[in-house]
TIVO-2410 file (N, C-alpha, C; in nm, 3 decimals):
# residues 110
REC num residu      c1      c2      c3 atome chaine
REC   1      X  10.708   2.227   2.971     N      A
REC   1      X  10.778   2.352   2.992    CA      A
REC   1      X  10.701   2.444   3.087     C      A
REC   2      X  10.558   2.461   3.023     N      A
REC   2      X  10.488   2.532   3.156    CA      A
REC   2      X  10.471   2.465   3.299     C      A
REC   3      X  10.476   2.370   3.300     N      A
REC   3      X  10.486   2.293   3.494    CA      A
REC   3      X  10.630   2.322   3.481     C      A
REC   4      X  10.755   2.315   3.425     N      A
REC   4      X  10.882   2.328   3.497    CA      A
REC   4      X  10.842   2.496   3.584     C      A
REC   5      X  10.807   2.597   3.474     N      A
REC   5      X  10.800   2.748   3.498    CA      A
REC   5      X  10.732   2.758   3.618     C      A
REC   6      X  10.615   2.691   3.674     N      A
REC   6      X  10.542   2.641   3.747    CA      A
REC   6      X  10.635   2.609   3.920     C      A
REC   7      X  10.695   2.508   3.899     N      A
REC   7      X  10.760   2.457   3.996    CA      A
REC   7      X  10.892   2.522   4.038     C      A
REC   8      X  10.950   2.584   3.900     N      A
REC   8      X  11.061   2.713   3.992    CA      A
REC   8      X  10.989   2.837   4.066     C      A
REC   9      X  10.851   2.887   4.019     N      A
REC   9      X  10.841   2.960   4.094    CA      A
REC   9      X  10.822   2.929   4.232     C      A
REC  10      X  10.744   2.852   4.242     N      A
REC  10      X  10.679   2.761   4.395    CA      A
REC  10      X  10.842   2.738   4.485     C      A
REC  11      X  10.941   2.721   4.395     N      A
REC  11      X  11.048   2.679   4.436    CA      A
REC  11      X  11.138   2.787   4.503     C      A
REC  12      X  11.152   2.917   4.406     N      A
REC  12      X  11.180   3.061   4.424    CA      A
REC  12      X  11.124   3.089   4.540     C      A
REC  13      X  10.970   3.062   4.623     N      A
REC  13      X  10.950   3.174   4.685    CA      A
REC  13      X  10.910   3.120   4.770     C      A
REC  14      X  10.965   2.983   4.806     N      A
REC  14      X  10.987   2.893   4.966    CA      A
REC  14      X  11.141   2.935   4.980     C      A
REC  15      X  11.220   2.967   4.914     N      A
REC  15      X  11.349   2.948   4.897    CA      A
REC  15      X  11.355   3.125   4.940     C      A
REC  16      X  11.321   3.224   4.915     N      A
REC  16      X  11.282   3.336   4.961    CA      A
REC  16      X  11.241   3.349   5.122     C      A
REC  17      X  11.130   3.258   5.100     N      A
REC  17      X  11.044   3.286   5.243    CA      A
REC  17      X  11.147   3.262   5.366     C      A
REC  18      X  11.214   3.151   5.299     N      A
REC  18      X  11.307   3.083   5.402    CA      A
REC  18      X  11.420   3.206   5.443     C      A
REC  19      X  11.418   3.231   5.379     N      A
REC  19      X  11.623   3.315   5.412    CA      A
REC  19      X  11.597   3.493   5.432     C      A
REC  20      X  11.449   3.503   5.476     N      A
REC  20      X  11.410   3.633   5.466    CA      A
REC  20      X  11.418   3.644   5.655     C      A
REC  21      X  11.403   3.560   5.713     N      A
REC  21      X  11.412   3.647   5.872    CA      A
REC  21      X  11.566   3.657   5.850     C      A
REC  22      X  11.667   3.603   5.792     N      A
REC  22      X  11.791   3.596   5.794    CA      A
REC  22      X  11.860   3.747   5.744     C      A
REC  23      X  11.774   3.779   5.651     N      A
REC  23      X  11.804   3.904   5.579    CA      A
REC  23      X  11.780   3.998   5.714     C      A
REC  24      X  11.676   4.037   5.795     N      A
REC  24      X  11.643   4.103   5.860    CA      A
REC  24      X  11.715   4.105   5.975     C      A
REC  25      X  11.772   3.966   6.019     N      A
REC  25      X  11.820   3.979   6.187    CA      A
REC  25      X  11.942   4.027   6.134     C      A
REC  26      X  12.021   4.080   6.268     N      A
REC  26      X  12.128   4.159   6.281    CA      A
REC  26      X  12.148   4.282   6.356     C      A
REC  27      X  12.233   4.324   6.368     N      A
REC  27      X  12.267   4.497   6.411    CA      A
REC  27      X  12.207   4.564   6.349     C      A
REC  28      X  12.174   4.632   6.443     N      A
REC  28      X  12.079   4.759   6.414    CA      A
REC  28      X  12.150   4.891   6.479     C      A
REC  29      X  12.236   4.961   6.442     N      A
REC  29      X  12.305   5.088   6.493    CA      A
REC  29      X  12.225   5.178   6.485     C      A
REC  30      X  12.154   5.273   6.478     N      A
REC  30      X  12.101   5.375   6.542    CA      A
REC  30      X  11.959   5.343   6.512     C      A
REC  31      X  11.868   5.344   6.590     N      A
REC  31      X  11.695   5.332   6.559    CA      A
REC  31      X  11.646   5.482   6.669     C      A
REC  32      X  11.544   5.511   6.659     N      A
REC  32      X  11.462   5.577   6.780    CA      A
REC  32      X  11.368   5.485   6.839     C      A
REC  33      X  11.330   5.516   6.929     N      A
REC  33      X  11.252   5.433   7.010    CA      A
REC  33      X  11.147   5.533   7.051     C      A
REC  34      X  11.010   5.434   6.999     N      A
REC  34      X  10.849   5.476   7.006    CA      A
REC  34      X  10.831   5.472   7.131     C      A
REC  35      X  10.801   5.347   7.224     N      A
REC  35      X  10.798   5.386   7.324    CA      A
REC  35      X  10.812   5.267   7.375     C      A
REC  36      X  10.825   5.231   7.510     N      A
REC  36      X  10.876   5.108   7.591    CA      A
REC  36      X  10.741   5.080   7.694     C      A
REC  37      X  10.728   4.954   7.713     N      A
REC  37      X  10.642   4.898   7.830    CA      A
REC  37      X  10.664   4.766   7.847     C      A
REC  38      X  10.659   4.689   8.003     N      A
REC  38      X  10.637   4.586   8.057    CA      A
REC  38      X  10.464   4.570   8.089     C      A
REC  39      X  10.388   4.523   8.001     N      A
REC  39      X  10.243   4.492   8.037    CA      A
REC  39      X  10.237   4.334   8.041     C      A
REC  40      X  10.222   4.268   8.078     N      A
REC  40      X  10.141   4.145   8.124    CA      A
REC  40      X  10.272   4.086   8.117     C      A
REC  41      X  10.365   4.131   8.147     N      A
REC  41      X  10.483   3.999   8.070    CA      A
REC  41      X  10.591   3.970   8.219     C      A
REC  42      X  10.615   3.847   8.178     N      A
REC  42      X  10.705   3.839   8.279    CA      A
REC  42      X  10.794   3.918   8.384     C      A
REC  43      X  10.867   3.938   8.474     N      A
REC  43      X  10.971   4.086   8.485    CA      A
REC  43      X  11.114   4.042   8.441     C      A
REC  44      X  11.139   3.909   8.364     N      A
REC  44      X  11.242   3.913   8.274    CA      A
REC  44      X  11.239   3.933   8.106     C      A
REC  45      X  11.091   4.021   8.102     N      A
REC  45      X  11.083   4.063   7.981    CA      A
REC  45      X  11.007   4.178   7.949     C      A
REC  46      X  11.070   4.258   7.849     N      A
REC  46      X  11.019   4.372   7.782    CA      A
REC  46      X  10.942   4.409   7.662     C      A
REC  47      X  10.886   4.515   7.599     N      A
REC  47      X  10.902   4.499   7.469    CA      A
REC  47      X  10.902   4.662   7.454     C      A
REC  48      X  10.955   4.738   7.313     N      A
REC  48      X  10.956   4.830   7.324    CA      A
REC  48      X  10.968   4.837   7.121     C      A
REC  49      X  10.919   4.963   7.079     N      A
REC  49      X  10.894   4.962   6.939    CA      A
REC  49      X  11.004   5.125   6.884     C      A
REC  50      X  11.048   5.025   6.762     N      A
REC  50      X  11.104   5.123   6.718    CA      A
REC  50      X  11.062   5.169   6.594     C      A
REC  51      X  11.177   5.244   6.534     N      A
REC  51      X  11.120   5.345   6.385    CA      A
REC  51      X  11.188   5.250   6.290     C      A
REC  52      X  11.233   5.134   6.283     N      A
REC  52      X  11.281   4.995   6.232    CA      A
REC  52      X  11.191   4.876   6.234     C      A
REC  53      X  11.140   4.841   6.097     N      A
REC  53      X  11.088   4.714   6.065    CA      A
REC  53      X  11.166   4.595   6.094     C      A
REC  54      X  11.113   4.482   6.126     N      A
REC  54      X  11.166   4.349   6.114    CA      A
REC  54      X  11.111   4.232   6.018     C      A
REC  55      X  11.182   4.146   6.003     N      A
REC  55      X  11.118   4.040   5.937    CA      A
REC  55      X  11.008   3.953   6.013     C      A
REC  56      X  10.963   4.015   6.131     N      A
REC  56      X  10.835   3.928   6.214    CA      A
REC  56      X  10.698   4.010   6.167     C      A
REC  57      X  10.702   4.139   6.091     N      A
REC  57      X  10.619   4.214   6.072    CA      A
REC  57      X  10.585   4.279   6.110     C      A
REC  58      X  10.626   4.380   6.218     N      A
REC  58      X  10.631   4.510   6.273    CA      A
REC  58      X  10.751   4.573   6.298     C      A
REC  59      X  10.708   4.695   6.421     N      A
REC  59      X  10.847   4.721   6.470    CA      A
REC  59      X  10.815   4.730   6.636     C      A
REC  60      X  10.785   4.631   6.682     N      A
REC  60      X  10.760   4.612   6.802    CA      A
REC  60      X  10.892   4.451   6.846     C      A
REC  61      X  10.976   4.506   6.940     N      A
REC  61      X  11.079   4.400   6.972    CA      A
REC  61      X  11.037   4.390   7.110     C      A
REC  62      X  11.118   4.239   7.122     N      A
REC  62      X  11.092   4.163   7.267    CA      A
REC  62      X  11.229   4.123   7.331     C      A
REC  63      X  11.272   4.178   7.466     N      A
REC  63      X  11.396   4.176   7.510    CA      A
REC  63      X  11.370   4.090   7.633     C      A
REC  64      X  11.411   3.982   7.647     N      A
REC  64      X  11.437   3.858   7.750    CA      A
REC  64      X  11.565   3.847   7.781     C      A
REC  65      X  11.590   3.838   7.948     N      A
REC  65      X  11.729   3.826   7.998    CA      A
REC  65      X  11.670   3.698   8.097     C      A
REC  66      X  11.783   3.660   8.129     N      A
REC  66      X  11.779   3.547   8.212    CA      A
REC  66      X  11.696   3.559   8.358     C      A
REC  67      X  11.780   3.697   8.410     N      A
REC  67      X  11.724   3.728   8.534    CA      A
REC  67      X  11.674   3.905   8.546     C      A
REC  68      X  11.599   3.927   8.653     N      A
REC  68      X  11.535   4.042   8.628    CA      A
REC  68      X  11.622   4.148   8.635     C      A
REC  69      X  11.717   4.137   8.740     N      A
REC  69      X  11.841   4.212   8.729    CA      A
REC  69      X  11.897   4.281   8.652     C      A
REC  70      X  11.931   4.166   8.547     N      A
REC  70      X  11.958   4.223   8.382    CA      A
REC  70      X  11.852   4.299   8.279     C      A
REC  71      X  11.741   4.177   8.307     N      A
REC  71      X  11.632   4.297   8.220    CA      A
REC  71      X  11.597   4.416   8.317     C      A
REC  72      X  11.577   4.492   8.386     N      A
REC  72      X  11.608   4.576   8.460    CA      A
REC  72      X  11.691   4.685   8.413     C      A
REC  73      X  11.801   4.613   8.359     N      A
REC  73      X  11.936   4.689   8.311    CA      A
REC  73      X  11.929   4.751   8.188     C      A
REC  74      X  11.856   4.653   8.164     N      A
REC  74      X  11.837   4.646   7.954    CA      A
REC  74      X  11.723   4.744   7.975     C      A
REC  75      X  11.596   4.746   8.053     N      A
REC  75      X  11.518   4.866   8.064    CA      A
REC  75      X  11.526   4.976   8.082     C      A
REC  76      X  11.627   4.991   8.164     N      A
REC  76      X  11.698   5.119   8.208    CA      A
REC  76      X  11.789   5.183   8.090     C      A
REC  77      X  11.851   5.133   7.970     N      A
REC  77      X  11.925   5.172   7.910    CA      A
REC  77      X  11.757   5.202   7.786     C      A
REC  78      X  11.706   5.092   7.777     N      A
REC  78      X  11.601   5.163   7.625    CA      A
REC  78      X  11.549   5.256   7.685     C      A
REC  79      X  11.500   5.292   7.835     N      A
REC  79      X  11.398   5.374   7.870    CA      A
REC  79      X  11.508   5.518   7.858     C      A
REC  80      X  11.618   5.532   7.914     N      A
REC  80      X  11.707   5.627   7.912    CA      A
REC  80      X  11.712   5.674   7.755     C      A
REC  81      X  11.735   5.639   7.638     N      A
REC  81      X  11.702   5.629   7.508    CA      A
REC  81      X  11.572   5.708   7.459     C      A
REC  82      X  11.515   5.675   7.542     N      A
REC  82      X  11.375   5.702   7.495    CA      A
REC  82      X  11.324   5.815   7.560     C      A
REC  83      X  11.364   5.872   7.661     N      A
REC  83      X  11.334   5.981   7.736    CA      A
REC  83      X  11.416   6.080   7.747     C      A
REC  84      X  11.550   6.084   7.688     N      A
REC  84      X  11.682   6.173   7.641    CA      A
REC  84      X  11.664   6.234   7.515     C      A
REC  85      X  11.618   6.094   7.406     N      A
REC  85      X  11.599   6.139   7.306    CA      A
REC  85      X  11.694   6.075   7.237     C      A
REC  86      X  11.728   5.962   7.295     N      A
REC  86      X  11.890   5.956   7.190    CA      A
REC  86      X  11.856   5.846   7.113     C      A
REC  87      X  11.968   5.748   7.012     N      A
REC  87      X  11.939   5.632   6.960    CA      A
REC  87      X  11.947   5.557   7.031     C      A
REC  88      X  11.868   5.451   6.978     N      A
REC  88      X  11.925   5.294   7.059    CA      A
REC  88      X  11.986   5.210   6.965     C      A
REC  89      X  12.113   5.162   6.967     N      A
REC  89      X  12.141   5.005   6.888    CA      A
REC  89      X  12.118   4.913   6.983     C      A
REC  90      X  12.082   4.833   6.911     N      A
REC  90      X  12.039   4.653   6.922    CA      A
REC  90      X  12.073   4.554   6.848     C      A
REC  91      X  12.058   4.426   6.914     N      A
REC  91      X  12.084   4.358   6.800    CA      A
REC  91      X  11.976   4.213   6.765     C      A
REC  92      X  11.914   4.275   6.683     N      A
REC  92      X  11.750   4.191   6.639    CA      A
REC  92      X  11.822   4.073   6.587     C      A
REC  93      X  11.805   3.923   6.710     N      A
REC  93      X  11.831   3.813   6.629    CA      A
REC  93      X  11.745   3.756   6.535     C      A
REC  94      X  11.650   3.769   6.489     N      A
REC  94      X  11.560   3.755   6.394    CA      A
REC  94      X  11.486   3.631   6.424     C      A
REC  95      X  11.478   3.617   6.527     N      A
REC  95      X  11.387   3.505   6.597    CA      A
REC  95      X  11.231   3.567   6.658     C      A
REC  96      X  11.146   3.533   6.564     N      A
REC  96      X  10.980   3.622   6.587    CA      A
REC  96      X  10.949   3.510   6.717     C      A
REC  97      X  10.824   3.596   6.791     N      A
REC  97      X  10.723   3.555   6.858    CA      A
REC  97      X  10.608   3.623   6.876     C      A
REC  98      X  10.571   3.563   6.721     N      A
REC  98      X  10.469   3.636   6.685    CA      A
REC  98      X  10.463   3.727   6.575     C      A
REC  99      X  10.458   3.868   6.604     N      A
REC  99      X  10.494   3.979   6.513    CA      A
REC  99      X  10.606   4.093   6.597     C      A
REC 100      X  10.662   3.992   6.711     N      A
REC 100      X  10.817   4.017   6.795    CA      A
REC 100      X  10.912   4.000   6.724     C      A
REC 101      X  11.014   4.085   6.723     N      A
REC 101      X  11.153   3.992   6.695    CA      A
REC 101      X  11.239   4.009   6.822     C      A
REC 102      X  11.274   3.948   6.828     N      A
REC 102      X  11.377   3.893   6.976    CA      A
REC 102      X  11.494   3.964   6.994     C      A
REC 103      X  11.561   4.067   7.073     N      A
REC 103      X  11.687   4.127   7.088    CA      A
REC 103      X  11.751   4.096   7.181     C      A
REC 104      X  11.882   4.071   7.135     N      A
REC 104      X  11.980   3.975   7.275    CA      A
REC 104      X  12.006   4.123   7.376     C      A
REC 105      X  12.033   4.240   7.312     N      A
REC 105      X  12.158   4.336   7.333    CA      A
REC 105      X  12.103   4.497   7.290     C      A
REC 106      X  12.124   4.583   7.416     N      A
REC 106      X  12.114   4.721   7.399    CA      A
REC 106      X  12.155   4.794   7.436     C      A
REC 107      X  12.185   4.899   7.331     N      A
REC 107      X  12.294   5.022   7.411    CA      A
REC 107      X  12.257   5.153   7.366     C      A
REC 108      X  12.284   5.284   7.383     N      A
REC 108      X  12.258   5.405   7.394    CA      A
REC 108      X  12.336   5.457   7.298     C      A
REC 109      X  12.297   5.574   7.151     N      A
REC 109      X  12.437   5.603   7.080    CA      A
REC 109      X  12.376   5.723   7.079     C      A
REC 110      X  12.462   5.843   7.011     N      A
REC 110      X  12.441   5.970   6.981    CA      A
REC 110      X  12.356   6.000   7.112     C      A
***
């Protein structure tokens, strides 16, 4: 009886671990934004931190577009956000790199 008690927990909290970036990714409708920078990173990528935790373990997100064009675009809308004062939604696919979580999508609210 005590190894069954044993092995549900072990069982419980892989079974947890697992379905917890799942809990976290998603829409995110209004956050503020800490502050934004491109340092060492590609110019089809960003990262910029908000007042929103993720399941990667911070609140520092990473925005990758195909071409610079677009991230460009996507910079221009968090940096506008961030220097207006307004919210940003996103949408945190819950894919870490690192203590990143990955955002496909950003837009400007309030």
């Amino acid at each position: 009886a005590a190894l069954y008690g044993v092995i549900m927990k072990i069982f419980l909290r892989f079974f947890l671990l697992g379905i917890s970036s799942q809990v976290f990714a998603g829409d995110v409708g209004s956050s503020v934004v800490n502050f934004v920078y491109q340092r060492d990173l590609p110019d089809t990528e960003f990262e910029f931190s908000s007042n929103i935790s993720h399941g990667c373990g911070s609140s520092l997100y990473r925005v990758s577009s195909f071409t610079p064009i677009v991230a460009n675009r996507k910079f221009s809308v968090v940096l506008t956000a961030f220097t207006a004062g307004k919210n940003l939604a996103f949408h945190d696919t819950g894919v870490c790199e690192g203590d990143r979580s990955i955002v496909s999508w950003v837009r400007v609210t309030n």
